[in-house]
ZAMARGU-4260 file (C-alpha; in steps of 0.2 Angstrom, whole numbers, plus 5000, padded with zeros to 4 digits):
<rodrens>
0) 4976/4932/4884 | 4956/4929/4889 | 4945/4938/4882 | 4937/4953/4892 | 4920/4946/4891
5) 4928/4931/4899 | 4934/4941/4910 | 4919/4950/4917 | 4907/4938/4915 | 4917/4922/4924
10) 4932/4926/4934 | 4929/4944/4940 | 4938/4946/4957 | 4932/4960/4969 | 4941/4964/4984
15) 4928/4972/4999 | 4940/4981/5012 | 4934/4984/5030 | 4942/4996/5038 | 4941/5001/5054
20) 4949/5018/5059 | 4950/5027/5078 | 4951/5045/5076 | 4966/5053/5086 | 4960/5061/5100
25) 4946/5051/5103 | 4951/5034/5108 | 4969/5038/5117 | 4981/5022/5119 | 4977/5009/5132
30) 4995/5011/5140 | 4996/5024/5155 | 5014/5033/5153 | 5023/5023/5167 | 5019/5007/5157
35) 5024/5015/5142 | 5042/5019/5150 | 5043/5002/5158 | 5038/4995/5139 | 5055/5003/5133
40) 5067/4986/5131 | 5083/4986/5139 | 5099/4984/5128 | 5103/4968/5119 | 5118/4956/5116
45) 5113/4959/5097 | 5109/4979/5100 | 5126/4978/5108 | 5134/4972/5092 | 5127/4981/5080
50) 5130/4998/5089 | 5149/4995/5090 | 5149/4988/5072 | 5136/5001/5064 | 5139/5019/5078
55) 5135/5031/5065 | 5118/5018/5060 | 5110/5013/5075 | 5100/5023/5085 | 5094/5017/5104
60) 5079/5022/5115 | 5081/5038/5123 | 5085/5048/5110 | 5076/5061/5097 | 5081/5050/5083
65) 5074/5036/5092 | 5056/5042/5093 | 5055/5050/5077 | 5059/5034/5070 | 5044/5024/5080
70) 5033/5037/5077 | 5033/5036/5059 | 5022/5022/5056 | 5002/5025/5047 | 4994/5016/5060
75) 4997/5020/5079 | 4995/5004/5086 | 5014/5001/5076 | 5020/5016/5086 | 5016/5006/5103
80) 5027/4989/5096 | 5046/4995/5106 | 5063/4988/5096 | 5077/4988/5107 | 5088/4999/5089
85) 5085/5005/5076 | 5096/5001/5062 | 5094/5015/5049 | 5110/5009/5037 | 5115/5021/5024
90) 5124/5009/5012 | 5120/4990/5005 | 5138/4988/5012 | 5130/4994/5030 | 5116/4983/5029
95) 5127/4970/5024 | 5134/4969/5041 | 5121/4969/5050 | 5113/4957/5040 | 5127/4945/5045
100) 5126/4948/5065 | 5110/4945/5065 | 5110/4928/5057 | 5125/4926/5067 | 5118/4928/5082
105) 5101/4921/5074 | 5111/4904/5074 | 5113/4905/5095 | 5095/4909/5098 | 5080/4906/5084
110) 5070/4918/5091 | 5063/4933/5084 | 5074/4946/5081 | 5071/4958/5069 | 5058/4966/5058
115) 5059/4977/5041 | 5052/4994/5036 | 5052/5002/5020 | 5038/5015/5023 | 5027/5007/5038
120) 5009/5007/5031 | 5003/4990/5035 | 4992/4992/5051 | 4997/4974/5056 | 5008/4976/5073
125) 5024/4968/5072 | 5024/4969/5050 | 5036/4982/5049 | 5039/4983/5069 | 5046/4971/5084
130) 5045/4972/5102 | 5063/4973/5112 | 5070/4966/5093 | 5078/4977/5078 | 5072/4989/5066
135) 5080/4988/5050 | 5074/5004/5044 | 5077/5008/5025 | 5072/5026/5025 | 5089/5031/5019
140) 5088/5021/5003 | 5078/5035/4996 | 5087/5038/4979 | 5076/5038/4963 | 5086/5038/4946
145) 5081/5040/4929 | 5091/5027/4917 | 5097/5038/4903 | 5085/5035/4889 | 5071/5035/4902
150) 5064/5019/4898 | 5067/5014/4918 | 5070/5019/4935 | 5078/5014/4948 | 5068/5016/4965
155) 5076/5016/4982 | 5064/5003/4994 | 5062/5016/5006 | 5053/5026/4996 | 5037/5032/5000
160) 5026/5035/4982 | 5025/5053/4982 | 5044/5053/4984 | 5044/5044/4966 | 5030/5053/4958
165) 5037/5070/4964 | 5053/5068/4952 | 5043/5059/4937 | 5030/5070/4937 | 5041/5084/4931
170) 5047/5073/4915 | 5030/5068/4912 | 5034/5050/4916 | 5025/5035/4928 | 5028/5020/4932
175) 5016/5008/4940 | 5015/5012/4958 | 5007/5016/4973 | 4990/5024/4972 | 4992/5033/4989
180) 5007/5043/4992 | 5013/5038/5009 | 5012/5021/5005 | 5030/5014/5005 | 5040/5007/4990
185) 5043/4990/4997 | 5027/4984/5004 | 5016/4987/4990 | 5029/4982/4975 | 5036/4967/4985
190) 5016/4961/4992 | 5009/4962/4974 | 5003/4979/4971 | 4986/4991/4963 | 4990/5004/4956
195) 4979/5016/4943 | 4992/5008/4929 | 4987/4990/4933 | 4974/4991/4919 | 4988/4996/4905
200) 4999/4985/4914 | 4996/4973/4928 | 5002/4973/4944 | 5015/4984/4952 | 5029/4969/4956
205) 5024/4963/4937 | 5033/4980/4930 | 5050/4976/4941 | 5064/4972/4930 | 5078/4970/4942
210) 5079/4968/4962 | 5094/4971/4973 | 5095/4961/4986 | 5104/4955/5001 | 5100/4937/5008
215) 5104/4929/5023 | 5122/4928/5022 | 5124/4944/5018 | 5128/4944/5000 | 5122/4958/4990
220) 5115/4954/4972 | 5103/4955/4960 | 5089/4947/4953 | 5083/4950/4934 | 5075/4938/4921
225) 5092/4936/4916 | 5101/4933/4933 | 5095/4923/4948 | 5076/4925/4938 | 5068/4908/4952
230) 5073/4924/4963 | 5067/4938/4954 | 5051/4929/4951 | 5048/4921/4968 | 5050/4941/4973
235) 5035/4943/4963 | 5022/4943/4980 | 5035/4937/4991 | 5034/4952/5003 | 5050/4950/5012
240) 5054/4932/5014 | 5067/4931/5003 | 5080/4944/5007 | 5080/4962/5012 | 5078/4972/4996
245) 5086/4986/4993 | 5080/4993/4977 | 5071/4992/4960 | 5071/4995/4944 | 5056/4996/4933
250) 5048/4999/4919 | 5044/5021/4917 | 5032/5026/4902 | 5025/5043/4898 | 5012/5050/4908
255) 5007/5068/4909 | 4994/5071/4921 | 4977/5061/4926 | 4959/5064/4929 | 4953/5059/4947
260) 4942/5063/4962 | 4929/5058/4971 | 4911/5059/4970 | 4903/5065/4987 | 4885/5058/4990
265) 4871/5057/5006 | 4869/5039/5011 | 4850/5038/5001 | 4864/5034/4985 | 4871/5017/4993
270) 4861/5006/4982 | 4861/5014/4967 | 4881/5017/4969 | 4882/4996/4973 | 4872/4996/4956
275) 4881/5008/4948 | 4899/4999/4953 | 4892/4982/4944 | 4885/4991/4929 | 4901/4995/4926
280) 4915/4983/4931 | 4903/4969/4922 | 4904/4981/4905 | 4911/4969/4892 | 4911/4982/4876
285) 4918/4998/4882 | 4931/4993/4890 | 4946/5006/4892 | 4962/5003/4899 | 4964/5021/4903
290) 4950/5018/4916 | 4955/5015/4936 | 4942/5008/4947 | 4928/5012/4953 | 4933/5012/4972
295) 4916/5013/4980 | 4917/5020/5001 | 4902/5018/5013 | 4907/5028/5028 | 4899/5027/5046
300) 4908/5043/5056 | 4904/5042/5075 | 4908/5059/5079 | 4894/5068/5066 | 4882/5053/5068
305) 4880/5051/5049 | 4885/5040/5035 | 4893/5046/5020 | 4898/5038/5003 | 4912/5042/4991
310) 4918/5034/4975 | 4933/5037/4970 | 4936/5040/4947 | 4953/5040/4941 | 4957/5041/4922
315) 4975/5042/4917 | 4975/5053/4902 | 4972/5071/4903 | 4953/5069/4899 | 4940/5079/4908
320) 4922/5065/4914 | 4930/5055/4898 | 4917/5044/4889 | 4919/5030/4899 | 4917/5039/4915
325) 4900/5051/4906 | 4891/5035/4902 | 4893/5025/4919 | 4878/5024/4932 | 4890/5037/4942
330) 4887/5053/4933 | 4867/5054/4934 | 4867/5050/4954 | 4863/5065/4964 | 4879/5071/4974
335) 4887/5083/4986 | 4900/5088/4978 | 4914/5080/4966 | 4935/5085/4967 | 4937/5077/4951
340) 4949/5085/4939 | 4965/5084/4928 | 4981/5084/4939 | 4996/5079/4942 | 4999/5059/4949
345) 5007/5066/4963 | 4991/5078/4968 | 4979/5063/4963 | 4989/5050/4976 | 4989/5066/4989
350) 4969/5067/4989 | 4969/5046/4994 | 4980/5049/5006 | 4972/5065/5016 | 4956/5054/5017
355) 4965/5042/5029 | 4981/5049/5034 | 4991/5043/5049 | 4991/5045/5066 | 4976/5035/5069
360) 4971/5016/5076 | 4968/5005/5061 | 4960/4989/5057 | 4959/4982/5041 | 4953/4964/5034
365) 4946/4958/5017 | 4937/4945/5007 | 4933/4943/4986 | 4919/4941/4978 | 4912/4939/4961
370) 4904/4953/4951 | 4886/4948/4957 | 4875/4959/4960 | 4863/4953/4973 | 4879/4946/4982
375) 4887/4965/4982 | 4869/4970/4989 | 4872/4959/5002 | 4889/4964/5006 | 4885/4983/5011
380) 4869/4976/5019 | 4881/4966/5034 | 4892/4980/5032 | 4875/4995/5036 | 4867/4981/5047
385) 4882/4982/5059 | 4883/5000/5062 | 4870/4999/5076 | 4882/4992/5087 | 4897/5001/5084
390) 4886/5020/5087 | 4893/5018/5105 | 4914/5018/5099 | 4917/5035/5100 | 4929/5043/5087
395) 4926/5028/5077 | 4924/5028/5057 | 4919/5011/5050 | 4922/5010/5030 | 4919/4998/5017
400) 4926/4999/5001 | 4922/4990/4985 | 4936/4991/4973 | 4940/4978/4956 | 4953/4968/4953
405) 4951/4959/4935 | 4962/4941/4931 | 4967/4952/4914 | 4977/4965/4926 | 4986/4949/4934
410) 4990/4942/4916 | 5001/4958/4911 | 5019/4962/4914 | 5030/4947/4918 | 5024/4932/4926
415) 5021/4930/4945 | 5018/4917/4955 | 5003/4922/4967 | 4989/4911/4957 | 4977/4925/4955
420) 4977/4924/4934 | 4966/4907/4936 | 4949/4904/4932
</rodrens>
């Protein structure tokens, strides 16, 4: 493994977020409601099918059942994307079936047909969502089950994080996961994955042990090291090109509680939190792989007219301002206020998701960048120097965050197959 001063010094990685987020309320959907009814797709031959195979599984527009399900995504603009069913199977055996009508009837006509949603956090229309197609919706796979000595755990992909930290949480146990609780199981663990664990251990889908799986045909199996392993590593930042999966297993260690919050400050702090973030993602001799982050936020809120920054701290030992954290650039910079404390992963993940939670229009793109410091400075200055033209969007807040990702998080864990542990 490279060095961290190699690390640091030549192939540090940044990842610089824009996102883009229409308050509710203030920015209502561009359909009027008779175009929302005539948006509604007729039945389907393959809607047809899979309600007479599948009754007690498939839900059709009209119903409760129907809208509660479409209305479950984060972003609203996933809400607006109509199937013609909802397939919500409750057994590998169920989702079997319909996996073999659709390719059946995939075979008469290529077109799309179908989209899959484990928890429906991507803001991307049509990701976890298809107009007039099916919903495979994998909310029902929502078991989460300790193996017996506790070394693992086996975590349904319908999952949303806080669903998994909420039963480990009371055996003082973690794995690496989600950093924001409504995040679903199956995107983030199947798309790679962050997590505040990804300095002890890598990436989220480097900890998965085993996968189960149902492929094309139909055929339920699993993929380890040890079985079909070009499958379970092709999985590894596959998203869901290969198969629907229907559950993982990985690695649990112990974890009882963390430290995290966020730092509060005016916008006069922007520079020295850009200098701050370099300082210490660039430090080559205190490194700690207890230490999450910094993720640095630069806010432009519409509605109050002002711009706001936040940086987000997590350590994952029960330390209060640990050493690492005491002696960074962050601590002497003048602030608002600070929500950092010890608790639980479950309350930690909770606080990232109340900053953003769904319900609103969101737009999200991203680029990386080495740990430069004049190229940060520039990044937040096209990021300020755009903010005059967007005062006129109303409801609208315009974010960009700054967060690491270091090629020695790749390295950890099993292999995967994304490229990103190269110089």
């Amino acid at each position: 493994m490279a060095s961290t001063t190699a690390i640091t010094l030549v192939a540090t990685v940044f990842i610089i977020v824009l996102s883009l987020l229409i308050l509710r309320g203030f920015l209502p959907s561009q359909r009027t409601a008779d175009e929302k009814v005539s948006s509604v797709p007729k039945p389907t031959v393959v809607s047809k099918l899979l309600s007479t195979s599948l009754p007690e599984s498939v839900v059709l527009p009209g119903s409760s059942a129907f809208t509660k399900a479409t209305n479950s995504y984060w972003a609203k603009q996933e809400s607006e994307v109509i199937p013609a069913c909802v397939v919500r199977p409750r057994t590998t055996e169920e989702l079997s079936v319909a996996v073999k009508i659709l390719k059946q009837e995939y075979d008469k006509d290529p077109r799309g047909m179908f989209a899959v949603r484990s928890g429906g956090h991507s803001p991307v229309p049509n990701a976890a969502s298809i107009q007039g197609g099916v919903l495979i919706d994998l909310s029902l796979f929502n078991k989460v089950i300790l193996s017996e000595d506790k070394s693992s755990v086996t975590i349904g992909a319908g999952n949303r994080w806080k669903d998994v930290s909420a039963v480990l949480d009371k055996n003082d146990l973690a794995v690496v996961g989600g950093r924001n609780s409504n995040v679903g199981v199956g995107g983030l663990t199947l798309g790679g994955g962050l997590s505040f664990f990804s300095p002890q251990f890598g990436l989220v889908c480097s900890n998965v042990i085993s996968y189960e799986i149902i492929l094309a045909s139909g055929t339920v199996t699993t993929a380890s090291e040890l079985v079909n392993s070009d499958l379970w590593h092709a999985l590894k930042g596959a998203s869901n090109n290969f198969g629907i999966v229907t559950s993982f297993r990985v690695h649990a260690f112990q974890s009882r509680n963390v430290w995290s919050g966020f730092l509060y400050l005016p916008n006069s702090q922007s520079s020295k939190v850009v200098a701050a973030f370099h300082e210490f993602v660039g430090r080559t001799d205190t490194y700690d792989k207890y230490t999450a982050g910094p993720i640095a936020c630069f806010s432009y809120v519409q509605p109050l007219g002002i711009q706001v920054v936040s940086v987000n701290l997590v350590y994952t030992k029960p330390e209060k301002w640990p050493a690492c954290w005491k002696s960074s650039g962050f601590t002497s910079l003048w602030r608002f206020w600070s929500t950092c404390k010890v608790q639980s992963l479950t309350s930690a993940t909770d606080e990232m998701n109340n900053l953003n939670p769904p319900g609103r229009r969101q737009l999200l793109a991203a680029t990386t960048i080495k740990n430069d410091l004049p190229t940060l400075f520039a990044a937040h200055a096209i990021y300020r120097d755009s903010i005059e033209a967007l005062r006129g969007v109303k409801g609208l807040s315009w974010t960009l965050v700054m967060q690491p990702i270091l090629p020695e998080w790749v390295r950890m864990g099993s292999p995967n197959p994304m490229g990103l542990d190269t110089d």
